[in-house]
N, C-alpha and C positions, 0 to 999 in steps of 0.2 A: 151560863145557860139561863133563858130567861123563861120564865112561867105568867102567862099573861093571865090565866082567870083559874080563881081557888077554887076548890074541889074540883079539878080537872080532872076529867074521863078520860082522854090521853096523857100517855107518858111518851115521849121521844128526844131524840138528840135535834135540838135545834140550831140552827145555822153552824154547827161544823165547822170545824178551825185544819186545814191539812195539818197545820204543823200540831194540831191535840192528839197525844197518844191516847192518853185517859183520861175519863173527868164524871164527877159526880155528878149528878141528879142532884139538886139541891130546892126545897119546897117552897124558902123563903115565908114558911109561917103558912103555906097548901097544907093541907092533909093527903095522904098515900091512898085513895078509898079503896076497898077492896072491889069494887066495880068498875075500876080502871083498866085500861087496859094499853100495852105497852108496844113500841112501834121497833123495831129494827131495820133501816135500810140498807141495801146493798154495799158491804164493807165495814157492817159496823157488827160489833156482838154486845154483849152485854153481861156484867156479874151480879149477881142479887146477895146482898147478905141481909141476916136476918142476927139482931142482940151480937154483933161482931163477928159472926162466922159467915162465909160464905156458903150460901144453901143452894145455891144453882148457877151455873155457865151458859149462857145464849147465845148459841153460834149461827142460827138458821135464820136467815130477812123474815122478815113478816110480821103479824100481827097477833098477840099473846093475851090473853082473857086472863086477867090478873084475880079473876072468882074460878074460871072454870078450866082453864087450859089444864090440858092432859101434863104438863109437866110436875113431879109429885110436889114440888114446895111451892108454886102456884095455886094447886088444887088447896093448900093446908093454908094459905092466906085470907081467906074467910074464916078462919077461924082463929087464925092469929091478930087481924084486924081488926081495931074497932071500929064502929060507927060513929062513936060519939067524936063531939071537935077534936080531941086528942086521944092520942092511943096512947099507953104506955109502952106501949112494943117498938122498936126501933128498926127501921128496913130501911136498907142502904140501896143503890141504883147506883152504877158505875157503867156506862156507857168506853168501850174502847174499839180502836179504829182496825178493823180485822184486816182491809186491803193493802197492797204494797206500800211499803214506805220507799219512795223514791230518792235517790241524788243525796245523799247520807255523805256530810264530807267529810276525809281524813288526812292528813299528815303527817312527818317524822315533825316529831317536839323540837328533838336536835340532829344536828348533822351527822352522818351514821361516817364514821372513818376507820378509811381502809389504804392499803398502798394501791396504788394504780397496779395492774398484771404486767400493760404496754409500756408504761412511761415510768413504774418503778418508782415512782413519788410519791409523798402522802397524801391521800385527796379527802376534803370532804362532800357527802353527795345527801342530799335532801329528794324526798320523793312524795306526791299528794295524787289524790283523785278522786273519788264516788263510790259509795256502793248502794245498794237497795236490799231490802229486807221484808221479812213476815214472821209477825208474830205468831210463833206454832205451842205456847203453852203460855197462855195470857193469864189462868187462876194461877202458876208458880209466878208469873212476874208480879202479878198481883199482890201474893201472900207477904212475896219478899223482897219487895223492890217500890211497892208505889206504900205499903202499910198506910192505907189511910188519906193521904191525899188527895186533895180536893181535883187536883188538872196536874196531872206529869205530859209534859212537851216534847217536841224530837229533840230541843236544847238539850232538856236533861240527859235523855236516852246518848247523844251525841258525846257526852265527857263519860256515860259510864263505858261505851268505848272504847274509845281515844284510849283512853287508861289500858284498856286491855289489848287491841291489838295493835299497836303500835312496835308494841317489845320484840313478838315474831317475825315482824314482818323487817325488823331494823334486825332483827339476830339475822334474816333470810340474806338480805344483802350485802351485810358484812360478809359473809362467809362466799354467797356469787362471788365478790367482788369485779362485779362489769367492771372494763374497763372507760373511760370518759370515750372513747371515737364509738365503743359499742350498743352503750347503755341505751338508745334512742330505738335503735334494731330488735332490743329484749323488753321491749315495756308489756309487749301482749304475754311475752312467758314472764313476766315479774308478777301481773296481774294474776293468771293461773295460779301459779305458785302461791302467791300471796294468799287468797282465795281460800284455796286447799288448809295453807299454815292457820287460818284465822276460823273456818267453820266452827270447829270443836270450841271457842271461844261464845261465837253466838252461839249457839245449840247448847251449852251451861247454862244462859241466861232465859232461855225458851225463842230464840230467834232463827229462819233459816235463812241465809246466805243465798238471795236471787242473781245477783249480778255485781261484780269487783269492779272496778277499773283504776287504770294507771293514766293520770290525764299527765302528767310531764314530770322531770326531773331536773335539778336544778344543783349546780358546784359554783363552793365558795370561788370568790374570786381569785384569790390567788392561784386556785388551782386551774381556772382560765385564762390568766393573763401568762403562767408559763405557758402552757400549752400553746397560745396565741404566737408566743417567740417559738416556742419547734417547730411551730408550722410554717413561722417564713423561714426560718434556716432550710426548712427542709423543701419548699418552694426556689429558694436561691440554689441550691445546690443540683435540684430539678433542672433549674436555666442554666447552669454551669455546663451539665453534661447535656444538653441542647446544644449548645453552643461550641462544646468540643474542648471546653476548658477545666483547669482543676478546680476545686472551689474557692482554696485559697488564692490564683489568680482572677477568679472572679471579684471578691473580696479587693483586692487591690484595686480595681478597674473602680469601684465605686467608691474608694476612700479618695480616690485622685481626684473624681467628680464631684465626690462632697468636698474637699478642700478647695477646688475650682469654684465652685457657685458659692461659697461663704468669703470668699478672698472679695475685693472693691478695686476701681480701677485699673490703671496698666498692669501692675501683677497680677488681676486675678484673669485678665484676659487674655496676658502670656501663659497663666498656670492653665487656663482652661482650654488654650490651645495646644501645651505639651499634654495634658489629659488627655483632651481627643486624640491628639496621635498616635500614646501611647494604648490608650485602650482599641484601636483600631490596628495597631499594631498585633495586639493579643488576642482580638478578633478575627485578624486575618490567618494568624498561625493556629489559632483553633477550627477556621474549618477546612485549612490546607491540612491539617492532620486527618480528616474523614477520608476515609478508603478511595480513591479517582473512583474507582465504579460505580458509588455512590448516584443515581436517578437526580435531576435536574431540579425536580417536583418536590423532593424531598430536603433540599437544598432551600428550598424558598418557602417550603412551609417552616421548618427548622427556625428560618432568617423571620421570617411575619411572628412567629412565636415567642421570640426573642424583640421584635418592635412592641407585639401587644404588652409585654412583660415590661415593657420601660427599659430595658438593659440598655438598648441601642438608642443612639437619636434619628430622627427622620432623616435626614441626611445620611448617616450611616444605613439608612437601611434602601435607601433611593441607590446609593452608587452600587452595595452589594449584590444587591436584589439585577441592576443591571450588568455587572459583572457577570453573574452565574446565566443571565442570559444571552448575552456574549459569546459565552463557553457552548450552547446548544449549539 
């Protein structure tokens, strides 16, 4: 805070830091005159103490007669004050930021583990996002939180936190235990929830709780790279029953393909040719096994399903695709 001409007539918070929670008044070798008079604007309040105690809280914008204002320990600062260069009285001025503190970030320290509910494995799940706040009793956080400090910042404010709500809201999701395919669908109820678990947390320290949020979640990798294989097995097994086949014959149909395209030369073109036969072979008896009643339309969506999927080659799916039209 800078003070450009001594014995100043005004007192106010000049050029304002969003991220200052609190911050002294500081004279730099000014004298305090008791003919001063002190500025609050919109979002700011103010603490006065007088010989270490705090004698008054300013919650209301505007302009304060530090001789005469109706407030009783302003009115007694003429009296307390000296004229002379120096006073031997001591009066403190702590200027703090009364309006919302916005986008306040938080997340798990560590990964909060639990077993999956769907996939029955052990997962770990990491969760971050935002809140915003207001300070609703600034002389207790004052008395017992800033003692004296010249500027406390939302840095500071931000680990005393952390520290605290982190533990509920890491107990809250252990115990949910979402599952990994659900947890994206529950962020708005984690949020609430979360919310709820952590008020009583700010409201200790004199803070209210304006707005939670849950911006994403995040699993170790392991627990995405299996998951990643469930989901093609369970993708393959999808085309299996498309196709009219077990899964373990499907399963065959692409080990003969993969042994065909890694094979070089005349073997691998004789091998790649008994592949294609025989998987067109097992092709052909998975959708001679569909019901004859079976719609024409649905034969060829089935058959394009199984092209998009890579199961079939173009070829296979050119002569199929005409065969079943054939059949109309």
């Amino acid at each position: 805070m800078n003070i450009a001409n001594q014995y100043r007539s005004v007192i106010q918070w000049e050029d304002p830091n969003e991220k200052e929670l609190f911050i002294k008044f500081t004279d730099k070798g000014d004298e305090i005159k008791n003919a001063s008079k002190l500025i609050l604007q919109p979002g700011q309040g103010c603490i006065l103490t007088y010989e270490g105690k705090v004698q008054s809280v300013l919650v209301e914008e505007g302009m304060y007669d530090l001789k005469s204002d109706n407030t009783p320990f302003l009115t007694s600062l003429k009296k307390l004050l000296s004229l002379r260069e120096r006073s031997e009285h001591v009066m403190g001025i702590w200027f703090y930021r009364k309006a919302d503190i916005l986008n306040m970030r938080w997340g798990t320290r560590v990964p909060i583990a639990y077993t999956d509910p769907i996939y029955t494995f052990p997962i770990l799940l990491s969760a971050f996002g935002n809140y915003s706040i207001r300070i609703t009793k600034p002389q207790w956080f004052f008395e017992n939180v800033i003692a004296g400090q010249e500027i406390y910042c939302h840095s500071h404010l931000k680990e005393v936190f952390i520290s605290r709500v982190t533990q509920p809201i890491t107990d809250y999701l252990a115990n949910a235990k979402f599952s990994y395919v659900n947890i994206d669908s529950n962020l708005n109820t984690i949020a609430i929830e979360a919310k709820n678990k952590t008020t009583s947390v700010f409201a200790d320290l004199g803070f209210e709780v304006l707005d939670f949020r849950i911006e994403g979640s995040q699993f170790d990798k392991d627990t995405v790279e299996r998951i990643a294989k469930i989901s093609d097995v369970q993708a393959e097994v999808l085309a299996a029953k498309i196709a009219g086949l077990e899964y373990t014959e499907m399963q065959r149909i692409a080990a003969m393909r993969d042994a065909a395209n890694n094979e070089t030369g005349a073997a691998g073109v004789l091998m790649g040719l008994n592949a294609g036969t025989q998987a067109n072979s097992a092709l052909n008896q998975g959708v001679q096994q569909q019901t004859s009643n079976e719609p024409p339309m649905i034969k060829l969506k089935k058959l394009k399903e199984l092209f998009e999927m890579e199961l079939i080659t173009e070829s296979e799916y050119t002569d199929k695709k005409k065969a079943i039209l054939d059949s109309m």
